[in-house]
C-alpha positions in Angstrom: 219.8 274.9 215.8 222.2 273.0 213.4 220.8 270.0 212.5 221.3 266.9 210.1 218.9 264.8 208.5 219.4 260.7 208.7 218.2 259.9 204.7 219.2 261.3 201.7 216.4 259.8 199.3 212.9 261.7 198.0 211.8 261.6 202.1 215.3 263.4 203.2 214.6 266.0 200.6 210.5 266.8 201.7 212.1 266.9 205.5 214.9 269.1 204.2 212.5 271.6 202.0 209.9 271.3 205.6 212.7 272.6 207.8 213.7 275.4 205.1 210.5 277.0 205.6 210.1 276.9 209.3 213.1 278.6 209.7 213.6 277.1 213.1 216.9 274.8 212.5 219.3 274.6 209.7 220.4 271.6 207.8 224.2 271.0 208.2 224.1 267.8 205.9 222.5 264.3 205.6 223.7 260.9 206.3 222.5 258.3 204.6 223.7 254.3 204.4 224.1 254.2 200.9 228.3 254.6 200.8 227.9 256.1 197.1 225.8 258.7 198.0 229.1 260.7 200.1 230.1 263.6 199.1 227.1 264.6 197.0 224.5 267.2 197.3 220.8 266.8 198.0 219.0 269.7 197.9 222.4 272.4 197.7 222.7 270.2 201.1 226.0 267.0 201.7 225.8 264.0 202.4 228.4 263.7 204.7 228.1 259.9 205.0 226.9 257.3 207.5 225.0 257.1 210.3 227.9 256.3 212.8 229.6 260.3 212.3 226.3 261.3 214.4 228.9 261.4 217.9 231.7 263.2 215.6 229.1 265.7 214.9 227.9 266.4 218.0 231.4 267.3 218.7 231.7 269.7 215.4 228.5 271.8 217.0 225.5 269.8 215.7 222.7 269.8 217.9 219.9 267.7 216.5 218.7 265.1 214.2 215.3 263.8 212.4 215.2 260.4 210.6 213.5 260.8 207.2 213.0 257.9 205.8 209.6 256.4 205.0 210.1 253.0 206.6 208.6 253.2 210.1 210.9 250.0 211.3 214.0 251.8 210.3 213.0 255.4 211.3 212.5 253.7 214.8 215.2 251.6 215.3 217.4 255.0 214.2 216.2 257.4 216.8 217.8 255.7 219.6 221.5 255.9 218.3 220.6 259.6 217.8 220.0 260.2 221.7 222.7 257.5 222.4 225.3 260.2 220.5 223.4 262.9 223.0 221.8 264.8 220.2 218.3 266.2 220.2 215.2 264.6 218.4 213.5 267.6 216.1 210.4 267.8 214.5 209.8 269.2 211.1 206.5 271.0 211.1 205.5 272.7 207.6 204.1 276.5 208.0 201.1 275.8 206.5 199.9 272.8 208.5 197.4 273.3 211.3 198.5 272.1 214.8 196.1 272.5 217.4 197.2 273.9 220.3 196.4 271.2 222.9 197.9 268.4 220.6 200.7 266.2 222.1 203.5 265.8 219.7 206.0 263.0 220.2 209.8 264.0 218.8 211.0 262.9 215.3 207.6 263.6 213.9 207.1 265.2 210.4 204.2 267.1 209.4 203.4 267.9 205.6 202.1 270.7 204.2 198.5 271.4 205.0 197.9 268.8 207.1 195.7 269.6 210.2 196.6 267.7 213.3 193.5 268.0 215.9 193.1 267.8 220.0 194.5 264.5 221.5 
């Protein structure tokens, strides 16, 4: 699934690498509040620009989204205008972390590499 990422800093680029190597969506660009960070690359990866093109981008075939960045009150209060613009929430799970199979993951959710994430 095409995909962008909502934060272009060190975060944005762990997310990006994380989604690389599970294979399972592919980054179409990043969006990122900082106006002067446009139409640079992160990672061989845009930044197209800020978080109010998510609806646009629905329309140009993107499907999902995953906030990375580190603030929990901003990663948050960003989530909502991702499903308000009717685009999917995503996880990025790296291959070598351990997820049990009877644990409940919640959407937006990254997990680094080798973490181990038990039972509920």
């Amino acid at each position: 699934m095409k995909v962008v990422i909502l934060g272009a800093g060190g975060h944005g680029r762990v997310v990006l690498e994380i989604l690389r190597l599970a294979g399972e969506h592919e980054a179409a660009g990043f969006l990122d509040a900082d106006p002067a960070r446009t139409g640079t690359r992160v990672g061989e990866i845009e930044v197209l620009g800020p978080v109010n093109l998510l609806a646009r981008l629905k329309r140009r075939g993107i499907k999902g989204a995953i906030v990375a960045i580190g603030d929990n009150r901003i990663r948050r209060s960003h989530a909502p205008l991702i499903e308000a613009a009717g685009l999917k929430l995503i996880n990025a799970i790296h291959p070598s972390a351990i997820v049990s199979p009877t644990a409940r993951l919640g959407r937006n959710i990254v997990i680094a590499p080798g973490a181990i994430v038990g039972v509920e």
